[in-house]
C-alpha positions as CSV (number, residue, x, y, z in Angstrom):
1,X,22.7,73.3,137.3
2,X,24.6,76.6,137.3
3,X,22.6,80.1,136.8
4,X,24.5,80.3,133.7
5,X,23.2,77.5,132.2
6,X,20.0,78.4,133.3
7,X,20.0,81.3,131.3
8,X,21.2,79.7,128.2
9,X,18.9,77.1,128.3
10,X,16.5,79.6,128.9
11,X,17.1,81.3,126.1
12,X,17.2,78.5,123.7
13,X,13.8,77.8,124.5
14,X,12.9,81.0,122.9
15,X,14.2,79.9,120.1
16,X,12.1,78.0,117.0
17,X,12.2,74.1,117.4
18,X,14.4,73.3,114.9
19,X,17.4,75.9,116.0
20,X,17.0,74.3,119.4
21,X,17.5,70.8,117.9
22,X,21.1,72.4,116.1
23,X,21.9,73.8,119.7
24,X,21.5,70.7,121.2
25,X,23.4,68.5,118.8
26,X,26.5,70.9,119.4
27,X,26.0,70.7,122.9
28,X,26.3,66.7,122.6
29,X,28.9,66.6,120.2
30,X,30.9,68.8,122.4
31,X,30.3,66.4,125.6
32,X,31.0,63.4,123.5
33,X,34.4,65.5,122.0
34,X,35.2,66.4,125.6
35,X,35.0,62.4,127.3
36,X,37.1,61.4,124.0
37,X,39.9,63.9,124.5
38,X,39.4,63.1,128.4
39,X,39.6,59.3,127.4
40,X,42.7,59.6,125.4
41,X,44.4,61.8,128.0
42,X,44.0,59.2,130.8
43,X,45.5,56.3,128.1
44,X,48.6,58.6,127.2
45,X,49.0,59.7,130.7
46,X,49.5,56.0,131.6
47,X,51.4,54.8,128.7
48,X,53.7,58.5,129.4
49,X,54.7,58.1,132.9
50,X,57.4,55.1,132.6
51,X,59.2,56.8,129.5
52,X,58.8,59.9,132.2
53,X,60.3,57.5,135.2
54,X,63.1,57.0,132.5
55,X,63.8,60.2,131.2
56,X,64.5,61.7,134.9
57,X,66.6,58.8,135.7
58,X,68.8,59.6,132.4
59,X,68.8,63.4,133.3
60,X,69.8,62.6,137.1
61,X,72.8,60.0,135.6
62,X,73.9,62.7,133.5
63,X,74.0,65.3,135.9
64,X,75.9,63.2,138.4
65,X,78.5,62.0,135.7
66,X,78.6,65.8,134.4
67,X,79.3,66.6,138.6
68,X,82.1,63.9,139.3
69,X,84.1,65.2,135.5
70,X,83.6,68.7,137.0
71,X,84.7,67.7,140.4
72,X,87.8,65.7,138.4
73,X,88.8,69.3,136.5
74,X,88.8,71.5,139.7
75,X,91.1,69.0,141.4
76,X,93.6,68.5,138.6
77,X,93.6,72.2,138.2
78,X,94.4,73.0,141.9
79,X,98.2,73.2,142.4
Protein backbone atom coordinates (compact mmCIF):
# COMPACT_ATOMS: atom_id res chain seq x y z
CA UNK A 1 0.00 0.00 0.00
CA UNK A 2 1.32 3.37 -0.94
CA UNK A 3 1.93 6.19 1.86
CA UNK A 4 -0.67 8.06 0.10
CA UNK A 5 -3.17 5.72 0.70
CA UNK A 6 -2.07 5.30 4.01
CA UNK A 7 -2.85 8.69 4.80
CA UNK A 8 -6.23 8.69 3.21
CA UNK A 9 -7.28 5.72 4.79
CA UNK A 10 -6.01 7.17 7.73
CA UNK A 11 -7.94 9.94 7.67
CA UNK A 12 -11.24 8.30 6.83
CA UNK A 13 -10.97 6.54 9.92
CA UNK A 14 -11.43 9.76 11.70
CA UNK A 15 -14.28 10.16 10.20
CA UNK A 16 -17.98 9.07 11.82
CA UNK A 17 -19.07 5.44 10.69
CA UNK A 18 -21.47 6.19 8.40
CA UNK A 19 -19.26 8.87 6.13
CA UNK A 20 -16.75 6.14 6.09
CA UNK A 21 -19.29 3.61 4.74
CA UNK A 22 -20.11 6.57 1.67
CA UNK A 23 -16.26 6.71 1.16
CA UNK A 24 -15.98 3.28 0.81
CA UNK A 25 -18.91 2.66 -1.59
CA UNK A 26 -17.24 5.34 -4.02
CA UNK A 27 -14.06 3.74 -3.63
CA UNK A 28 -15.76 0.40 -4.93
CA UNK A 29 -17.83 1.80 -7.40
CA UNK A 30 -14.78 3.38 -8.79
CA UNK A 31 -12.75 -0.02 -8.95
CA UNK A 32 -15.80 -1.82 -10.30
CA UNK A 33 -16.10 1.47 -13.09
CA UNK A 34 -12.39 1.17 -13.70
CA UNK A 35 -12.21 -3.11 -14.48
CA UNK A 36 -15.49 -2.32 -16.74
CA UNK A 37 -13.90 0.43 -18.83
CA UNK A 38 -10.60 -1.85 -18.60
CA UNK A 39 -12.86 -4.83 -19.74
CA UNK A 40 -14.46 -3.05 -22.68
CA UNK A 41 -11.10 -1.60 -23.74
CA UNK A 42 -9.42 -5.11 -24.12
CA UNK A 43 -12.92 -6.32 -26.26
CA UNK A 44 -12.58 -3.13 -28.64
CA UNK A 45 -8.94 -3.35 -28.80
CA UNK A 46 -9.37 -6.90 -30.21
CA UNK A 47 -12.38 -6.41 -32.38
CA UNK A 48 -10.24 -2.83 -33.65
CA UNK A 49 -7.00 -4.21 -34.69
CA UNK A 50 -8.15 -6.17 -38.10
CA UNK A 51 -10.27 -3.08 -39.37
CA UNK A 52 -6.74 -1.34 -38.23
CA UNK A 53 -4.70 -4.24 -40.35
CA UNK A 54 -7.16 -3.03 -43.18
CA UNK A 55 -7.09 0.50 -42.96
CA UNK A 56 -3.06 0.59 -43.29
CA UNK A 57 -3.24 -1.74 -46.13
CA UNK A 58 -5.80 0.75 -47.94
CA UNK A 59 -3.57 3.83 -47.04
CA UNK A 60 -0.30 1.91 -48.28
CA UNK A 61 -2.40 0.87 -51.82
CA UNK A 62 -3.27 4.37 -52.11
CA UNK A 63 -0.04 5.82 -51.59
CA UNK A 64 1.59 3.50 -54.03
CA UNK A 65 -1.14 4.08 -56.74
CA UNK A 66 -0.96 8.00 -55.92
CA UNK A 67 3.36 7.27 -56.44
CA UNK A 68 3.22 5.31 -59.82
CA UNK A 69 0.33 8.33 -61.35
CA UNK A 70 2.95 10.86 -60.02
CA UNK A 71 5.77 8.93 -61.39
CA UNK A 72 3.50 8.61 -64.93
CA UNK A 73 3.09 12.83 -64.93
CA UNK A 74 6.83 13.57 -64.37
CA UNK A 75 7.76 11.29 -67.24
CA UNK A 76 5.15 12.54 -69.79
CA UNK A 77 6.10 15.99 -68.78
CA UNK A 78 9.87 15.49 -69.42
CA UNK A 79 10.74 16.37 -73.03
Amino acid sequence: MTKLLKEAIAAVSELPELDQDVIAKMILEELASETRWYETFSLSEAQLAPLEEKALLELNQELIKEALISSRIDSCSKP
